[in-house]
C-alpha atoms as one frame of an Amber mdcrd trajectory, in Angstrom:
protein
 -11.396  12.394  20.309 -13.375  11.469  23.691 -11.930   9.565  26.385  -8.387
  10.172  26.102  -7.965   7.974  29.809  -4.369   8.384  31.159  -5.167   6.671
  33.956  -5.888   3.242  31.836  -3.403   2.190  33.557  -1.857   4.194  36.683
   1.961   4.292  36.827   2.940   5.719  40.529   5.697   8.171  39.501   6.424
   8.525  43.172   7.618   4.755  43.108  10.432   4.953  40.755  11.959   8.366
  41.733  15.518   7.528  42.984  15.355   3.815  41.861  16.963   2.127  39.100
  14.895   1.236  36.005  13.024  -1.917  35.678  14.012  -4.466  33.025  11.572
  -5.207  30.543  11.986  -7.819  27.265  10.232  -4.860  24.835   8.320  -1.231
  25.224   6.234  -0.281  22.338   5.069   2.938  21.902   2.448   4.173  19.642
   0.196   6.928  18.926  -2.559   6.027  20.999  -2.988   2.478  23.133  -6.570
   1.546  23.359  -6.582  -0.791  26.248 -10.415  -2.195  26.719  -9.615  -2.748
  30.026 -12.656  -1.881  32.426 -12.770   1.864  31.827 -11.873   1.389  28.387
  -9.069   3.494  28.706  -7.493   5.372  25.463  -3.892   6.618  26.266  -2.197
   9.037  23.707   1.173   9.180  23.139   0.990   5.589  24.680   3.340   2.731
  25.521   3.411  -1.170  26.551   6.167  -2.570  28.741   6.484  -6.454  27.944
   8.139  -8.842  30.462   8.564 -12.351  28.860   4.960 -13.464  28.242   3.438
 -10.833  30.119   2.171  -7.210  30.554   4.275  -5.351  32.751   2.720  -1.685
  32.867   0.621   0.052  30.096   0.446   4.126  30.580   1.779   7.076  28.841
   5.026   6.624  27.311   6.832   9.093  29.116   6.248   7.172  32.456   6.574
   3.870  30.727  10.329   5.317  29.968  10.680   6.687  33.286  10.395   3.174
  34.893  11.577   0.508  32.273  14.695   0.021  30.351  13.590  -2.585  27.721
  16.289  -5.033  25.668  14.455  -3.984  21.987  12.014  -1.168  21.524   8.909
  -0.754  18.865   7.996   2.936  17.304   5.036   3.503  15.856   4.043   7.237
  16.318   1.441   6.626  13.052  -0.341   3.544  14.659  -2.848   1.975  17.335
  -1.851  -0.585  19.961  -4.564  -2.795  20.768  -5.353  -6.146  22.301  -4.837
  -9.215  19.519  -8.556  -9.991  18.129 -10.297 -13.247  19.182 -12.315 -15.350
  16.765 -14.357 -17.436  18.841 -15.556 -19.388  15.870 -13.919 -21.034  12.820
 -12.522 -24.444  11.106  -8.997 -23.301   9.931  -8.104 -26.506   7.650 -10.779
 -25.519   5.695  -9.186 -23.012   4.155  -8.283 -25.594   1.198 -11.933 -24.999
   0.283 -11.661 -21.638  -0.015 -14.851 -20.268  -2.567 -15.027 -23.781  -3.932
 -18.818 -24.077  -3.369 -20.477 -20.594  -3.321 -24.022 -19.712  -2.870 -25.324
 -22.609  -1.695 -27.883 -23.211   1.425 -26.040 -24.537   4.684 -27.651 -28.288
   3.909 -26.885 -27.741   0.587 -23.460 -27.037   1.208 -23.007 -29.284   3.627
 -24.466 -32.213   2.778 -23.668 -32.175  -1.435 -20.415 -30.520  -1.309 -18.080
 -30.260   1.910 -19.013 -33.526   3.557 -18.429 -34.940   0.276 -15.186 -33.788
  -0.314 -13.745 -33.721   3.310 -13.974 -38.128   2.696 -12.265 -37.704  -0.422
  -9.548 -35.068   0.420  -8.858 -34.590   4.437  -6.298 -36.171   6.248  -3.095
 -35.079   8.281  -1.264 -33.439   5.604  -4.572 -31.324   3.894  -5.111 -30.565
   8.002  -1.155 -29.490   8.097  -1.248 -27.295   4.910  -5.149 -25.428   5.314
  -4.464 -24.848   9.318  -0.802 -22.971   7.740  -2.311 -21.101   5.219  -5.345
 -19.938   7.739  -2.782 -19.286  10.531  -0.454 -16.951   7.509  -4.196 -14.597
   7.286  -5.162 -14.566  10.398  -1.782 -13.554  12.112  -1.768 -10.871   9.206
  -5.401  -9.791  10.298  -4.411  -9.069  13.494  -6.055 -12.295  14.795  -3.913
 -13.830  18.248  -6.307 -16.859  19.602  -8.584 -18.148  17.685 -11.555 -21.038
  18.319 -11.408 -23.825  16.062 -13.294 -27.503  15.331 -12.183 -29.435  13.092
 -10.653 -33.202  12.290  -6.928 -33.837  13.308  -6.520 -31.676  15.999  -3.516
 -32.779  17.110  -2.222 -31.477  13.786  -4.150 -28.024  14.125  -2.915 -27.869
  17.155   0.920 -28.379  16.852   0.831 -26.015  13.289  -0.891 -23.222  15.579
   1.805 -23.563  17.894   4.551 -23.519  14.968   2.991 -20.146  14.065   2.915
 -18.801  17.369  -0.616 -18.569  17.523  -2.801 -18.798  20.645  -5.566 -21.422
  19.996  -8.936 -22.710  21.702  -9.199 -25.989  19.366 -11.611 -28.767  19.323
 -12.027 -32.306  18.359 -14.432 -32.813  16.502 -17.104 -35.543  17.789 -20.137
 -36.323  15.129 -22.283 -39.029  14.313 -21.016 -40.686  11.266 -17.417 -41.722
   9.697 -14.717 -38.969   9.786 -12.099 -38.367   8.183 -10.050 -39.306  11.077
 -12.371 -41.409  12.955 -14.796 -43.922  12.060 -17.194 -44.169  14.790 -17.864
 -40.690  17.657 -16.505 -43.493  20.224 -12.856 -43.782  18.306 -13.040 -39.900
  18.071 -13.789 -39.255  22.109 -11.096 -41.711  23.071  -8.963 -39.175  20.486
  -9.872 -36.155  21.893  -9.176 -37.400  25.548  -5.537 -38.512  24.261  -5.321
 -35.191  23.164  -6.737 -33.319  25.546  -4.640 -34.662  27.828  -1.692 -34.276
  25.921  -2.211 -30.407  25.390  -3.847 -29.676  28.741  -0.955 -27.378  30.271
   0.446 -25.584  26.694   0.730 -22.570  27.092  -0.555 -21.468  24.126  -3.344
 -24.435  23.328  -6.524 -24.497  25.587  -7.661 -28.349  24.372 -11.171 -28.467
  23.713 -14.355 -31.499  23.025 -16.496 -30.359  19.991 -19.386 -31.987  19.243
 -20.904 -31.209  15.649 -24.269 -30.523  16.607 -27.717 -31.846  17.672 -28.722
 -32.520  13.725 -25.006 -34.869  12.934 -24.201 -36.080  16.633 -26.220 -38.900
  18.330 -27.486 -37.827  21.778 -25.357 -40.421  23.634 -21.870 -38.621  21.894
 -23.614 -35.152  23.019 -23.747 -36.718  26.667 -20.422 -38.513  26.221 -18.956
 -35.279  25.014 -19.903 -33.372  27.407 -18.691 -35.802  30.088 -15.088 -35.399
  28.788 -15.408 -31.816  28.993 -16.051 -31.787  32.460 -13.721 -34.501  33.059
 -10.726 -32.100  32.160 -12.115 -29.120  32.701 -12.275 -28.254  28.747 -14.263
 -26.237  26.934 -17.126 -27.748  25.043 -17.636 -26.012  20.987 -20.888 -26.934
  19.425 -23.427 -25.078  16.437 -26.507 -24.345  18.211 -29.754 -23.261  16.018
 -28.195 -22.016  13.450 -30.885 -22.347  10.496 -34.737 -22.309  10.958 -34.873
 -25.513   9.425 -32.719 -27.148  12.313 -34.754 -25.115  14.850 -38.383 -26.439
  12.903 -36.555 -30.334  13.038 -35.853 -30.127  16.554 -39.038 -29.330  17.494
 -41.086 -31.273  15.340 -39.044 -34.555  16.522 -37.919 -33.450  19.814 -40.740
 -31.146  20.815 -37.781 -29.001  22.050 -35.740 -25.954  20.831 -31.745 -27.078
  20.719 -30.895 -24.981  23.736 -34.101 -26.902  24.916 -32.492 -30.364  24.368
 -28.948 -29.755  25.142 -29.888 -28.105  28.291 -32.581 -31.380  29.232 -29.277
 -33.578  28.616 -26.892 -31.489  30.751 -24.281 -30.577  28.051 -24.832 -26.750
  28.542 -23.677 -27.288  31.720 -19.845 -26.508  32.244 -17.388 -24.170  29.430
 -19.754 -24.139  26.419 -19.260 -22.214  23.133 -22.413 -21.880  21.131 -21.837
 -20.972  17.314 -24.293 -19.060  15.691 -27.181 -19.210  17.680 -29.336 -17.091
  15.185 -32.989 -18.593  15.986 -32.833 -18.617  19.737 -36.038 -16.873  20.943
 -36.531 -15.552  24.483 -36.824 -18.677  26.333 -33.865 -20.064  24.616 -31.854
 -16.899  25.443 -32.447 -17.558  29.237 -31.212 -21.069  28.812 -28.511 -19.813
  27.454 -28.113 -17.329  30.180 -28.313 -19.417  32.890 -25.899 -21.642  31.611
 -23.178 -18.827  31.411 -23.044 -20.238  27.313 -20.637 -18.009  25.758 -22.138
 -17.203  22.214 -19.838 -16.627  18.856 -22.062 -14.450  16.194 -20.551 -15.196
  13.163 -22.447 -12.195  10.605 -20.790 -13.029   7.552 -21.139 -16.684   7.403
 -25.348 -16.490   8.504 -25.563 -13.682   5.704 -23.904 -15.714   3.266 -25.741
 -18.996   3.888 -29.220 -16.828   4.392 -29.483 -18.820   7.514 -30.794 -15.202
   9.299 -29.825 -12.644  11.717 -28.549 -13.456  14.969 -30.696 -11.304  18.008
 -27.193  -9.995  19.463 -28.283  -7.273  20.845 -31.147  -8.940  22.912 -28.760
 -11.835  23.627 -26.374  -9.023  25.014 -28.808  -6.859  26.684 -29.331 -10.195
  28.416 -26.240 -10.309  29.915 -24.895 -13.032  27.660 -20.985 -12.977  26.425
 -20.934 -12.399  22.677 -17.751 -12.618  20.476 -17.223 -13.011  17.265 -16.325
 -15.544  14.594 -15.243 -15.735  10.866 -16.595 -19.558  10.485 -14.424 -20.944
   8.375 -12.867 -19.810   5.133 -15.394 -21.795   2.640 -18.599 -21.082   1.564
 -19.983 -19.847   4.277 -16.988 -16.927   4.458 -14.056 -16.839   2.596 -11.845
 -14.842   5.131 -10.098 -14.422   8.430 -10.968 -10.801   8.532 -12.154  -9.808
  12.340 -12.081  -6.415  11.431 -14.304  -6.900   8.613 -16.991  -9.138  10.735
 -16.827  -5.824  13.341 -18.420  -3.719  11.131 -21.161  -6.407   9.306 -22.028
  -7.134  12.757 -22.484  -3.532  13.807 -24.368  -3.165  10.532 -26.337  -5.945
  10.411 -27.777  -5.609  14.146 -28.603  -1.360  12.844 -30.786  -2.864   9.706
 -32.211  -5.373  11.705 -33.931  -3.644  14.355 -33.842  -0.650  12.152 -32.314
   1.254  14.719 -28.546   3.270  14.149 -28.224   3.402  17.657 -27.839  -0.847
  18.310 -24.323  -2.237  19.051 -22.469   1.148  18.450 -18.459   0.810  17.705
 -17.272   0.430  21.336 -19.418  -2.866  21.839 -18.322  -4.348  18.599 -14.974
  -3.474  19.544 -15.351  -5.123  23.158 -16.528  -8.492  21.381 -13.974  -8.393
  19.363 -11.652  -8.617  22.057 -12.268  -8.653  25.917 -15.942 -10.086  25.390
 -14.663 -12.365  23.075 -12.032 -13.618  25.778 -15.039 -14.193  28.324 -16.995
 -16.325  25.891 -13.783 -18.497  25.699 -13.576 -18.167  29.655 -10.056 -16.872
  29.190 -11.085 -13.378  30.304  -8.096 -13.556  32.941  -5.222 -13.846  30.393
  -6.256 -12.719  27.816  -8.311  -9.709  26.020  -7.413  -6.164  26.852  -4.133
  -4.278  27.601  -3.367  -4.904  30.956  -0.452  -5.852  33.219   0.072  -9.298
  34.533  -2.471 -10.538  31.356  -0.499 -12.714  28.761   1.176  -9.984  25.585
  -1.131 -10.258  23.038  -1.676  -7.558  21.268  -1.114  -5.875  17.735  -0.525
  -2.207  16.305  -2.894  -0.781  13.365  -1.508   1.495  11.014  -3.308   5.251
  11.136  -1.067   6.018   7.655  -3.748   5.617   5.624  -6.072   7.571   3.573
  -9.221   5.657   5.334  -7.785   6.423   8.601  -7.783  10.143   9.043  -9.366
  11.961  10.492 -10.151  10.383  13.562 -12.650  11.203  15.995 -13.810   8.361
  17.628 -11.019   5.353  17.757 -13.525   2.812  18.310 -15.491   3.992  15.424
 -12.127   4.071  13.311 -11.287   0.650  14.087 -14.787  -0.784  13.383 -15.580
   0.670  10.404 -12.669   2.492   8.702  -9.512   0.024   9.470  -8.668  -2.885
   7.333  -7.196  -6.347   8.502  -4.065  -4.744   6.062  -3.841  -2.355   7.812
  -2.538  -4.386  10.935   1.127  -4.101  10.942   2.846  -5.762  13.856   1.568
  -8.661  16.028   3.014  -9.856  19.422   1.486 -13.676  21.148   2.688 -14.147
  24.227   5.111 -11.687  24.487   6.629 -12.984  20.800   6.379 -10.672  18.203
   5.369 -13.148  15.382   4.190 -10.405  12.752   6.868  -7.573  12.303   5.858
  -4.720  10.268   3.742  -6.946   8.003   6.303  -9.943   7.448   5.399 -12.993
   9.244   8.051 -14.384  11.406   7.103 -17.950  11.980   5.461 -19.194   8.250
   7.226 -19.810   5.465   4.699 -17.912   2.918   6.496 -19.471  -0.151   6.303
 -23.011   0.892   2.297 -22.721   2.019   1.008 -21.380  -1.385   3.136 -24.234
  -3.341   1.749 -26.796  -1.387  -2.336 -24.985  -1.396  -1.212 -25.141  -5.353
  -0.962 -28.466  -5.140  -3.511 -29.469  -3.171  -5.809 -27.488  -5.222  -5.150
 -29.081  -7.826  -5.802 -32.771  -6.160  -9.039 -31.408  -4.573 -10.568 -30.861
  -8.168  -9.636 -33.755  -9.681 -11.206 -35.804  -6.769 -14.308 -33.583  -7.427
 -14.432 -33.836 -10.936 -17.731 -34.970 -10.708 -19.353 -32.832  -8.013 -18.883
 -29.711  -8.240 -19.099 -27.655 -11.427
């Protein structure tokens, strides 16, 4: 094992000798604490001190126990404490369509199936149910904030608080009737109500999302953008995510996306590109000099053939990366980070044909401390660290696929499983204990996902066979 750092976080010993013991709310200890903070330290026989919502002190767990005296203690001498994972990309309701149109093109898919039955089936309670169900995996995967655009984001919003979640979530702006707005004018005043209302949670960073360049008129792109800046929010948007969107733009544009939205000033300000899988060099600087934080979402552009994203030039650019599960129909079916870690790692090594691109350590780093700076919440949130906000999880290493170890970053990326995440702490809350979710009642989801399967193929009798 390489890089066992005990100084990931340096304890003075010399400060507590003689003095009484620090209160702390909780001090987990684990095998080994791999803290992605800048030196990437790896402590074994590590330990986390949590005060109310924050990191105390992270070190070895002898001089954790030396200095704290914590109300409730977690043991897990056969697992890995690591920051929570970040998903900078996904629509959460949509779990509701989970694999109900497969193997379809993005237009396809779009246009002939989800559009479709999003007017016949969303509202506040399909919202309320499909955010609860995604929130029950994704808490169970190890996932702690997660990026979201959807419709009703009040509702995502206040069910990701219920489940103790951390959340970057966005109203959805686009160019024709929504399910919960009629016209992008009705759905900006909406997400200004709400980004008002949400705009000092702790837990819910409010956010504008636009759809993209192909479903939102130029004036709700500027308009967007304007309330964005206006509060200070963060701005989500799909940015050339198919060739064929990249081929219309330029054809009727004469411009690349990045091109466009950069000529009407929306990349300017806390932007969150999905996708962005045929960007070419000039786009990339765009991007760049925009500080556009990028969320690669491998499984979803594999699924829909839309391409390969060029991570590893975007990130030997200097551009933030993170990554994203994109939704839990059609174009994935899952909220498991761990999973898009190693298809990302993968993918990039096939690509360029090269098993030397985005090794384990930098798929590791977007899936948590580069994945906080694409969300600009690189100061709370991320890596193991005191005075960040508690959000982290343990992985169990009681498993046949995880020994022997020799490289934890390599272990995490492509041996662990999102089951094999075991407790998960938001905030300072632990809201996963030893695989039982805390703040979901798992009965009462699936009855109601029961039902609302069932009403979701009866309205689609027709369409989808």
């Amino acid at each position: 094992m390489r890089r066992f750092c005990r100084a990931a976080a340096i304890i003075v010993l010399l400060a507590c000798i003689g003095s009484a013991a620090e209160p702390a709310d909780w001090i987990l200890r684990a095998r080994y604490v791999l803290t992605m903070d800048p030196q990437h330290g790896l402590i074994e026989n590590g330990a986390v001190a949590i005060g109310g919502d924050s990191i105390l002190a992270v070190g070895p767990a002898a001089e954790i126990a030396s200095r704290y005296t914590a109300r409730r203690t977690l043991d897990r001498p056969d697992a890995l404490i690591m920051p929570g994972m970040i998903d900078t990309h996904t629509h959460a309701a949509m779990s509701l369509f989970r694999a109900m149109a497969d193997d379809k093109r993005l237009q396809d898919w779009l246009s002939n199936y989800i559009f479709p039955a999003e007017s016949k089936n969303v509202n506040p309670d399909f919202v309320k149910w499909g955010t609860e169900l995604a929130c029950l995996e994704m808490s169970l995967a190890g996932i702690t904030t997660y990026t979201d655009m959807y419709y009703f984001e009040d509702t995502v919003a206040a069910i990701t608080k219920q489940a103790g979640l951390r959340g970057v979530l966005g109203q959805s702006v686009i160019g024709f009737p929504a399910p919960d707005y009629k016209t992008w004018k009705e759905a900006l005043a909406g997400a200004d109500r709400y980004i008002r209302k949400y705009q000092s949670d702790p837990l819910i960073v409010p956010a504008v999302a636009p759809h993209a360049i192909y479903t939102t008129p130029d004036d709700a792109l500027v308009a967007s953008h304007r309330v964005a800046v206006k509060y200070n929010a963060p701005l989500l948007i799909h940015i050339s995510e198919t060739k064929k969107e990249v081929d219309d733009s330029v054809a009727k544009r004469h411009m690349t996306p990045p091109e466009l939205l950069a000529s009407l000033g929306v990349l300017d300000g806390r932007v969150v590109a999905a996708h962005c899988v045929w960007v070419n060099e000039k786009d990339i600087q765009i991007l760049k000099n925009h500080s556009t934080g990028i969320a690669h979402c491998p499984s979803s552009n594999m699924k829909l053939a839309s391409g390969i994203a060029p991570v590893t030039a975007m990130l030997r650019q200097g551009l933030d990366v993170g990554l994203g599960n994109d939704g839990f129909a059609g174009s994935n079916d899952t909220a498991d980070l761990i999973l898009e870690m190693n298809i990302a790692a993968k993918l990039q090594k096939v690509a360029r044909m090269d098993p030397e691109v985005l090794p384990a350590e930098q798929v590791v780093e977007m899936a948590t401390i580069r994945g906080a700076r694409v969300l600009g919440l690189e100061k709370k949130i991320g890596s193991l660290e005191p005075g960040k906000r508690a959000d982290l999880i343990t992985i169990s290493l009681a498993h046949p696929n995880a020994i022997p170890i020799y490289n934890i970053y390599a272990q995490v990326a492509y041996a662990s499983k999102a089951a094999d995440v075991r407790d998960v702490f938001v905030n300072g809350r632990l809201i996963v204990d030893n695989r039982h979710v805390l703040t979901l009642d798992q009965r009462e989801i699936y009855a109601h996902v029961h039902d609302w399967q069932r009403r979701i193929q009866e309205s689609l009798a027709q369409t989808i066979h």
